[in-house]
C-alpha positions as CSV (number, residue, x, y, z in Angstrom):
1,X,-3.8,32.5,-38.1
2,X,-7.2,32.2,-36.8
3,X,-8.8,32.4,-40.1
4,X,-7.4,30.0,-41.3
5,X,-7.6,28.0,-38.5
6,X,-11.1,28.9,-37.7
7,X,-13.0,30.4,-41.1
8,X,-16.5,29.5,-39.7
9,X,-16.1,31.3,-36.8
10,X,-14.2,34.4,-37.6
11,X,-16.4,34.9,-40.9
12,X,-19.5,34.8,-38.6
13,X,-18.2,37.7,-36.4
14,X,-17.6,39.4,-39.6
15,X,-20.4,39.2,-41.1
16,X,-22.5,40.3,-38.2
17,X,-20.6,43.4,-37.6
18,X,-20.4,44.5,-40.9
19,X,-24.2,43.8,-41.5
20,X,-25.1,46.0,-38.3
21,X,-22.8,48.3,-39.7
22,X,-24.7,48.2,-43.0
23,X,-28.0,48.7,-40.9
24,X,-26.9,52.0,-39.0
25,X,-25.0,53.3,-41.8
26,X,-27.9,52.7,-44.1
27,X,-30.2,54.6,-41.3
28,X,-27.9,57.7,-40.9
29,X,-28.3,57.8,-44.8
30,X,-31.9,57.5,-44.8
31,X,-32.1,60.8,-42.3
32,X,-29.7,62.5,-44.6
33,X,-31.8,61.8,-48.0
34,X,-35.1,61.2,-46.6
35,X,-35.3,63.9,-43.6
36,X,-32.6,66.1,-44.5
37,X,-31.2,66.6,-41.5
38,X,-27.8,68.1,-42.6
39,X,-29.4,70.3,-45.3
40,X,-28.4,70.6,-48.7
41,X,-24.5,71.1,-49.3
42,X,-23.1,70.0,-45.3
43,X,-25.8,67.2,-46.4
44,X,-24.0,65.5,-50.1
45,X,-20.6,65.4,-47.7
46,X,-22.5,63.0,-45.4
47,X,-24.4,61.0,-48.3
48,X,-21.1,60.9,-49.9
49,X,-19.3,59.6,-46.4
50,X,-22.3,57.2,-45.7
51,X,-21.9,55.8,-49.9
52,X,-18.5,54.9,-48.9
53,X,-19.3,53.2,-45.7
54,X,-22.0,50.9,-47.3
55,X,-19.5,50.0,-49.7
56,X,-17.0,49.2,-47.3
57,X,-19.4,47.2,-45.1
58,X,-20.6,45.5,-48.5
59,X,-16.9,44.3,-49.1
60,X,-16.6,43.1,-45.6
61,X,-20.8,41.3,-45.8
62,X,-20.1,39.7,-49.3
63,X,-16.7,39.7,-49.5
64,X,-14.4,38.8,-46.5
65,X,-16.9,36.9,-45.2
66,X,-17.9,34.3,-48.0
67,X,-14.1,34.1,-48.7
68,X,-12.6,33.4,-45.4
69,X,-14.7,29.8,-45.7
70,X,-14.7,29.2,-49.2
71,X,-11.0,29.9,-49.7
72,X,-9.0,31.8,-46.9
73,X,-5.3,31.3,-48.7
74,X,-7.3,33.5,-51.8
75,X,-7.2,36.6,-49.2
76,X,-3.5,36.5,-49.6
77,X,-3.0,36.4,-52.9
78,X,-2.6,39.2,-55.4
79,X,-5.8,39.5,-56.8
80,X,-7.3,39.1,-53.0
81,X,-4.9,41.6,-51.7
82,X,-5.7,44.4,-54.3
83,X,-9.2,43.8,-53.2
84,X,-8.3,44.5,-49.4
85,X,-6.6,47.3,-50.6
86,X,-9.5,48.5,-52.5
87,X,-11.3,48.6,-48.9
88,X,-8.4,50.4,-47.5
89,X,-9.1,53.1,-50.5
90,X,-12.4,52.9,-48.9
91,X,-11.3,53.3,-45.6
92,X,-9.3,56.2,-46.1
93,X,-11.7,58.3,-48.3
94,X,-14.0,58.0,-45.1
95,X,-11.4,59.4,-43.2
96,X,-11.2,62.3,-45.8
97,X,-14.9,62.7,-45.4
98,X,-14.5,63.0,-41.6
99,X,-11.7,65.8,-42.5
100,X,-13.8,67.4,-45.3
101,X,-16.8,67.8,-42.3
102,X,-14.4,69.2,-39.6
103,X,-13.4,71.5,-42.5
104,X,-16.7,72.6,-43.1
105,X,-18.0,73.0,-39.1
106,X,-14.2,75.7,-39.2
107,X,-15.1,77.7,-42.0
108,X,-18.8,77.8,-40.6
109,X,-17.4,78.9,-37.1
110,X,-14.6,81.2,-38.6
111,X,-15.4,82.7,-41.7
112,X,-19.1,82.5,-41.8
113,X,-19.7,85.3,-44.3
114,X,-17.9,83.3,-47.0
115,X,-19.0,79.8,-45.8
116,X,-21.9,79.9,-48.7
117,X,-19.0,80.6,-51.0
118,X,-16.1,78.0,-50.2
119,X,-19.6,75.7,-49.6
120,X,-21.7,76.1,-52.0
121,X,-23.4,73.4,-54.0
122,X,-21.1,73.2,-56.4
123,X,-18.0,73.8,-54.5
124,X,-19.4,71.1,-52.2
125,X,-18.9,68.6,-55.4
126,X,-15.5,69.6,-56.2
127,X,-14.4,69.1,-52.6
128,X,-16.3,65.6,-52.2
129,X,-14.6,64.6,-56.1
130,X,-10.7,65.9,-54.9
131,X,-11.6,63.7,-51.6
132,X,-12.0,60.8,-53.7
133,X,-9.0,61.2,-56.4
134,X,-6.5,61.7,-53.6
135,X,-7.5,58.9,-51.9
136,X,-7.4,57.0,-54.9
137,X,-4.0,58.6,-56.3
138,X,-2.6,57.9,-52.5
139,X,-3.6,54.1,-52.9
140,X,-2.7,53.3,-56.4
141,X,0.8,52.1,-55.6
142,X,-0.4,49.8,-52.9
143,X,-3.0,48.5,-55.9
144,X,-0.2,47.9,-58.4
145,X,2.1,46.3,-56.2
146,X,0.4,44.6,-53.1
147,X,2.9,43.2,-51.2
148,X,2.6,45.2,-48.1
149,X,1.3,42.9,-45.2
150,X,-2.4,43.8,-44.4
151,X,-4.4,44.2,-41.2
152,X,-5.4,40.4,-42.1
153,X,-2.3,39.2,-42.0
154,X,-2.1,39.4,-38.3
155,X,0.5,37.7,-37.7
156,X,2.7,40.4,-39.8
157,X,2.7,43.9,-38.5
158,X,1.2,46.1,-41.4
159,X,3.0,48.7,-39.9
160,X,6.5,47.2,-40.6
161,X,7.2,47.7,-44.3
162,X,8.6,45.3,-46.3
163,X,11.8,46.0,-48.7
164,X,10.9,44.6,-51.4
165,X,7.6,46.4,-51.7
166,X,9.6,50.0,-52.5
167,X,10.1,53.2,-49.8
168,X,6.3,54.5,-51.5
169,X,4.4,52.1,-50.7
170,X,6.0,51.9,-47.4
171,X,5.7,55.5,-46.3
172,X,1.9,55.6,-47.9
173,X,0.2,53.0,-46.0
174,X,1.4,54.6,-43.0
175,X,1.2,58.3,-43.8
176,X,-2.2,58.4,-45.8
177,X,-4.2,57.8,-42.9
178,X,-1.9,59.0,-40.0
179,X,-2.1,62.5,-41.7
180,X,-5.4,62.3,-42.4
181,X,-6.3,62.0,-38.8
182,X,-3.6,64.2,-37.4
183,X,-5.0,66.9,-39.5
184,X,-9.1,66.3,-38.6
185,X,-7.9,66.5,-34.6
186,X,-6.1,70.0,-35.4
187,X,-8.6,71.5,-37.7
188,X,-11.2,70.1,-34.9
189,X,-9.6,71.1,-31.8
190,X,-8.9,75.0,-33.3
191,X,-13.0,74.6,-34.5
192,X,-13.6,74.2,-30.6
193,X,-11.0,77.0,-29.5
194,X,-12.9,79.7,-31.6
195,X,-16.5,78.2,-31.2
196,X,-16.5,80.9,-27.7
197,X,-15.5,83.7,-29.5
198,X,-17.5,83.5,-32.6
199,X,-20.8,82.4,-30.8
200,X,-20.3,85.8,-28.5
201,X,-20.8,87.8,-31.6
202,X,-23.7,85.6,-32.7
203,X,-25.4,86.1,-29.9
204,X,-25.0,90.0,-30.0
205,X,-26.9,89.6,-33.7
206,X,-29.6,87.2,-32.8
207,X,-32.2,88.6,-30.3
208,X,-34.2,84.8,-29.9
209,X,-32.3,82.9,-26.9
210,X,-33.6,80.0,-27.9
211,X,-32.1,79.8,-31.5
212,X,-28.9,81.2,-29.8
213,X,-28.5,78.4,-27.4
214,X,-29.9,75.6,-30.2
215,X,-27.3,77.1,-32.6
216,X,-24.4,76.8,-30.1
217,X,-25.1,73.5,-28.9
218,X,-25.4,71.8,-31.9
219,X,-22.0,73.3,-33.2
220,X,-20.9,72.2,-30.1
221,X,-21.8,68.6,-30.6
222,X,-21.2,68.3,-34.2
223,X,-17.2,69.3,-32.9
224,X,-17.5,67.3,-30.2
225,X,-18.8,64.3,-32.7
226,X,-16.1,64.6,-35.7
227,X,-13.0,64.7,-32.4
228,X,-14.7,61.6,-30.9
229,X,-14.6,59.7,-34.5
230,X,-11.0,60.9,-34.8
231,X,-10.1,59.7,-30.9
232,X,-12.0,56.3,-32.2
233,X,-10.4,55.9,-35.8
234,X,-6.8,56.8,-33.4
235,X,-8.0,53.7,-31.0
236,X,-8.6,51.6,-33.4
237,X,-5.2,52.2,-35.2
238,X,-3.7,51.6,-32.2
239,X,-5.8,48.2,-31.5
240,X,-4.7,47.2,-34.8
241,X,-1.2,47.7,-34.4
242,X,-0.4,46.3,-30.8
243,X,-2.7,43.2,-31.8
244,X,0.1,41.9,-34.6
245,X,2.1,41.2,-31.5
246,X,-0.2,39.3,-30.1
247,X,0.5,35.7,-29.5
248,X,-2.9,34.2,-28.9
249,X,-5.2,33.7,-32.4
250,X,-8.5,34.3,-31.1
251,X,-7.7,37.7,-29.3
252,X,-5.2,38.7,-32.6
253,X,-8.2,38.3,-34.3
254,X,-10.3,40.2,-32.3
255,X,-7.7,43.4,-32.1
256,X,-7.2,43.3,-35.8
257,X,-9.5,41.4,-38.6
258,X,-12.6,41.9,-36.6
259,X,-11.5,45.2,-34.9
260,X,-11.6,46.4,-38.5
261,X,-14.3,44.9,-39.3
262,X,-16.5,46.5,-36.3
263,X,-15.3,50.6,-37.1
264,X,-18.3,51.4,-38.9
265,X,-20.4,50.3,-36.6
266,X,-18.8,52.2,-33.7
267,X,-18.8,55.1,-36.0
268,X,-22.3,55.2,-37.1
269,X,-23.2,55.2,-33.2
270,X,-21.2,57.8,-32.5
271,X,-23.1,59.7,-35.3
272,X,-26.6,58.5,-34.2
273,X,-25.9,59.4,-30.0
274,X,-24.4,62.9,-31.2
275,X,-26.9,64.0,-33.8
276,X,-30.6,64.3,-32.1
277,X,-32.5,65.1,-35.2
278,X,-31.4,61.1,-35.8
279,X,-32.2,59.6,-32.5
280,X,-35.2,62.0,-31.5
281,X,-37.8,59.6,-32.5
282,X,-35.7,56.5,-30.4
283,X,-35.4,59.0,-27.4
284,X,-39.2,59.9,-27.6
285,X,-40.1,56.4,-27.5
286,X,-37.8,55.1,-25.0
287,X,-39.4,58.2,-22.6
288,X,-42.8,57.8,-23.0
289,X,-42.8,54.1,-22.4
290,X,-40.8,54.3,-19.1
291,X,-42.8,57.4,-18.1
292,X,-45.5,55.5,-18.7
293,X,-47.6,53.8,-15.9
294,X,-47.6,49.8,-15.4
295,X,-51.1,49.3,-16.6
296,X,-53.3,46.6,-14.7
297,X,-54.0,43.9,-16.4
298,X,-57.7,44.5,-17.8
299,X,-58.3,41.1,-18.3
300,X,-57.6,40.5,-14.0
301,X,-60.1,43.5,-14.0
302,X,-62.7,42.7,-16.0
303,X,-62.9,38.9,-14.3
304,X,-63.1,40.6,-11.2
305,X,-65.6,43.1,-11.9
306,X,-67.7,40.3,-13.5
307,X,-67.4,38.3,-10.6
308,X,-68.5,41.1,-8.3
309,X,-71.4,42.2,-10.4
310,X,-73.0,38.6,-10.9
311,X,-76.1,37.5,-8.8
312,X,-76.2,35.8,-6.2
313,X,-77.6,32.2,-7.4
314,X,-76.9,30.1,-4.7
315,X,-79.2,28.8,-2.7
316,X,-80.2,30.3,1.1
């Protein structure tokens, strides 16, 4: 197992993609608090999403990493594996998040007259509290008896259960977050179906084309955004799985530990690159300096204007 075989190494690629994914995490919660760029209620979803994927990053930053070169057999253990399966709780409230948003985009697109309703403020909290508790209830069996291989434990297919670990905690490590994402992509995909339909009327009530076409897009790309998360969260539940049957350390390692490891990265980008009101001010930079001309180099200039503009002192 490479790390085992190679803690230095493997905890370094840990820790630097969990601490990027700490840095663009942290910055999608900063325009969420700071700039409010979800508003108020669709807003505590996100800051509740991006709370859980700080912590998870944490675990990975000051946990996995440390760990794997101070004592990689403790990852194994009980106490060590009821910690990686606290980041698995983790990992699957996220994915709860991700459904709770597509959830939110539907009843906006479908039933917008009672989206302020089943959305309001305080609604909002009871949703974001039941996501928590489920995925809490889902995981307590795994917590109490953690004998179900992890994606660590590459060399041991987490999808394979194991007898002695009971038919529950079997069917849950598989089914919590297959369903999870099986739902999203469904309740995303019918969000995009009716986004036509439901923006026709919009735009026979709204006069401004402007508004109508800044209202549809970003719908658009908010859909478009939770299904690509899903597609990615699929991939890398794929990745995971095929790389337990792979023979070479270094590249199991890569598909699983660090695969894992690197998610909240990828996801934070996909957030950043779909919502504008985030990377507007990265855009307008990046466009004004290569619309910008190459200035000449003033001090080339000014030398040669010098040059030119100084007497003549040389004798005839």
């Amino acid at each position: 197992m490479f790390l085992k075989n190679s803690p230095v190494v493997a905890a370094s690629f840990v820790l630097s993609s969990s601490v990027l994914g700490l840095c663009a995490n942290g910055f999608i919660l900063y325009n969420v608090l700071v700039k409010k760029v979800f508003g108020k209620a669709f807003g505590r979803i996100w800051i509740s999403r991006g709370i859980a994927y700080i912590v998870l990053c944490s675990f990975f930053a000051l946990y996995l990493a440390p760990t794997t070169i101070i004592d990689a057999d403790f990852l194994f253990t009980t106490s060590g594996r009821r910690l990686l399966y606290a980041m698995v709780f983790i990992g699957n409230t996220v994915l709860g998040h991700t459904l709770l948003v597509a959830i939110n985009r539907c009843v906006i697109i479908t039933l917008p007259l009672r989206y302020k309703n089943i959305f309001s403020l305080q609604c909002t909290n009871i949703h974001i509290t039941l996501a928590w508790i489920i995925c809490a209830l889902a995981n307590i069996p795994s917590m109490m008896h953690p004998c179900h291989p992890t994606i660590l434990e590459s060399d041991q297919p987490f999808v394979f259960g194991k007898p002695e670990c009971g038919l529950l905690v079997n069917v849950l490590e598989i089914t919590v977050p297959t369903v999870i994402m099986g739902v999203t992509v469904v309740v995303d995909l019918f969000t995009l179906y009716k986004i036509g339909d439901v923006l026709k009327i919009r735009d026979k009530l709204t006069n401004p084309v402007g508004s109508r076409r800044h209202s549809k897009q970003r719908e658009v790309r908010l859909c478009c955004m939770i299904l690509t998360q899903v597609i990615f969260g699929v991939f890398v539940y794929f990745t995971v799985t095929i790389g337990n049957f792979i023979e070479q350390e270094f590249i199991q390692f890569l598909a699983t530990t660090f695969m894992w490891s690197t998610a909240q990265l990828v996801d934070a980008v996909i957030v950043i690159l779909f919502v504008r009101e985030m990377n507007s001010d990265v855009r307008h930079r990046l466009s004004s300096t290569l619309s910008k001309p190459i200035p000449v180099s003033n001090r080339s200039c000014s030398s040669s204007v010098n040059k030119n503009s100084r007497p003549d002192t040389s004798p005839n």
